[in-house]
N, C-alpha and C positions, 0 to 999 in steps of 0.2 A: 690643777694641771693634770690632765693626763701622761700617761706615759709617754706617750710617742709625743707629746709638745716638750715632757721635763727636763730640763739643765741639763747636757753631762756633765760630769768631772772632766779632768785633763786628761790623755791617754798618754802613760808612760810606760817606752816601749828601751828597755837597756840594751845597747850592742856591742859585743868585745869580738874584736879580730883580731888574730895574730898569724904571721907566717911562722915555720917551724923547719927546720931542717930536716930530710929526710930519713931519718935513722934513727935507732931505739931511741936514744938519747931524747931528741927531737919530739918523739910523742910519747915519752915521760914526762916532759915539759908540758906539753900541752895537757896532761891529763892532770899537772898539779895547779899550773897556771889557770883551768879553767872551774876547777873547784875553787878556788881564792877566790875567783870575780863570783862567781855565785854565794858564796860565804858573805861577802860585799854585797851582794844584790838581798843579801835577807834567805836564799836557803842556805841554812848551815850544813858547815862537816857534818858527816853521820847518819842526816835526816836522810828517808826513802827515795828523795827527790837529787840531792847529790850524790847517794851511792848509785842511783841509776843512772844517772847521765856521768860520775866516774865511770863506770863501765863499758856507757855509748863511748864517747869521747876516746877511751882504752880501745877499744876494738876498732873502731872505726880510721883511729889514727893509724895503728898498725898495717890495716889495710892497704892505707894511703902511702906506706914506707915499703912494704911486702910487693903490694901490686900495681902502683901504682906511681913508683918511682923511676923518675926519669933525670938522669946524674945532672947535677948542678939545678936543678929546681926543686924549691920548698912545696912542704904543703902548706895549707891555710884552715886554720877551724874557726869558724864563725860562730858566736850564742848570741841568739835574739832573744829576750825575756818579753811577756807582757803578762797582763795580771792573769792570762790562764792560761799560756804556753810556753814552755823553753823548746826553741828550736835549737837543733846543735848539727851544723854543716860542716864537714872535711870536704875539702877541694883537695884534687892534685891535679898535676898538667898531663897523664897519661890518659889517651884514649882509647887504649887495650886494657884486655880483662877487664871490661866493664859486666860487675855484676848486674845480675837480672832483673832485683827489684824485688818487692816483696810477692810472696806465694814463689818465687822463682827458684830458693835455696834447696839444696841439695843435702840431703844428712850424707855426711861420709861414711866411709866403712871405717865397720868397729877396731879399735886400733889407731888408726890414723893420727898424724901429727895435727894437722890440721882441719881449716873449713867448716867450722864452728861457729867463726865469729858472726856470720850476717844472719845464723840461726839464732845466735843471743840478741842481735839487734833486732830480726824480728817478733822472737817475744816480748824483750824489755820496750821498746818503742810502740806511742800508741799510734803512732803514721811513722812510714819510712817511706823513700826514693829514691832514685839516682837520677840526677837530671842535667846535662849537659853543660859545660863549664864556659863560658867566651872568655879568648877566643878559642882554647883548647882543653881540654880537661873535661874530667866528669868532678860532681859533685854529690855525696852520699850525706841524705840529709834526715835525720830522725829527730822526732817529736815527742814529747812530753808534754799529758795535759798536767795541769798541776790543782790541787787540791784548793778549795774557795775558805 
């Protein structure tokens, strides 16, 4: 058999969504709840691969609570796994303060509280975006290739 005639395998693609309330609370949650289903999914606590996407997952939620909150609407974090990507998507329903996407971030001046986090996402992410939510919202979605 050649290649291009051989069998695949099945493709198994894992997905967890949750809605979260908007507030610290809220994406503390989401950054514990989304390490568990990964823990479940075969990468463990600890590994390079959960400590980076705890981190997406952390910043990105905060985001979504900080700038993107609009009172009485949740956000939403999506993880798609398959066998060489976790994607991890934060929705919220505001369609102000939409960040600019990758190369667009800004370092802040020295001191500053903030405006940091889309600089850490775009190091720790091997693709990032922000890509419009239907019917309202944006969604900020970073990718991990993952290790074979």
């Amino acid at each position: 058999m050649t290649p291009s005639t051989a069998p695949h395998g099945p493709v198994t693609v894992r997905v967890f969504a949750q809605r979260f309330s908007s507030t610290p609370r809220g994406a503390r949650l989401a950054r514990h709840l989304a390490l568990h289903r990964l823990d479940v999914w075969g990468i463990p606590y600890g590994s390079d691969a959960s400590d980076t996407a705890a981190l997406l997952v952390a910043e990105l939620a905060t985001n979504a609570i900080t700038h993107g909150r609009v009172p009485g609407r949740d956000f939403e974090v999506r993880l798609t796994l398959d066998a060489e990507t976790l994607r991890i998507d934060v929705a919220d329903a505001s369609g102000e303060r939409r960040p600019e996407g990758p190369g667009g971030s800004v370092v802040p001046a020295a001191g500053a509280d903030g405006g940091r986090g889309l600089l850490l996402v775009e190091v720790l992410a091997d693709r990032w975006a922000v890509l419009d939510r239907l019917p309202v919202g944006k969604t900020v979605r970073a990718e991990l290739d993952l290790p074979h």
